[in-house]
C-alpha positions in Angstrom: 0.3 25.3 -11.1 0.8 21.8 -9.9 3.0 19.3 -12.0 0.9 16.2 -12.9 4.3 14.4 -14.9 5.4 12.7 -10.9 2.5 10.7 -10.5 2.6 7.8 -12.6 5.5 6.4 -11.4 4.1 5.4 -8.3 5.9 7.4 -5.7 4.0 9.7 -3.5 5.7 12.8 -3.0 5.4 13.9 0.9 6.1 17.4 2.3 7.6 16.0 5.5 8.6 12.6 6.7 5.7 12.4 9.7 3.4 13.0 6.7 4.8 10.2 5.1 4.9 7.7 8.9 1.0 8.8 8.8 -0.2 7.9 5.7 1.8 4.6 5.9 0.1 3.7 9.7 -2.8 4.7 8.3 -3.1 2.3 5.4 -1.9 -0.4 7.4 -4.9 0.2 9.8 -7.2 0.1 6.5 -5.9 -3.1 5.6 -5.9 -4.8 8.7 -9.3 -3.4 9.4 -10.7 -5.5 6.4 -8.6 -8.5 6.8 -10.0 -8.7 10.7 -13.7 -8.2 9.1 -13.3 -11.3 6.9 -12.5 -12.9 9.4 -14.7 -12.6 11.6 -17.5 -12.7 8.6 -15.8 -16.5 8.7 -15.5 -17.2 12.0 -18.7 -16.2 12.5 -20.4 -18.0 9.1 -18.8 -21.2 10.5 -20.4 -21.1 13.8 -24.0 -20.4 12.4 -23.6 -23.1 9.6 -21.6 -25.4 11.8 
């Protein structure tokens, strides 16, 4: 049965350290996949509206 009482502190627990390297190179692709959308959403709202 899986132990629930690790979870609320915040820490992910990772069966291996490249599981860890992927999920951290994978958020960080999330993130500056949205942050490059807004701006370009900007850059391109301030060429249309001048």
């Amino acid at each position: 049965m899986y132990n629930n009482n690790n979870n609320n502190n915040g820490n992910r627990d990772f069966v291996n350290p490249q599981q860890k390297k992927f999920f951290l190179i994978s958020r960080a692709f999330k993130i500056g996949n949205i942050l490059a959308t807004i701006i370009l959403i900007s850059v391109i709202g301030k060429y249309f509206l001048g």
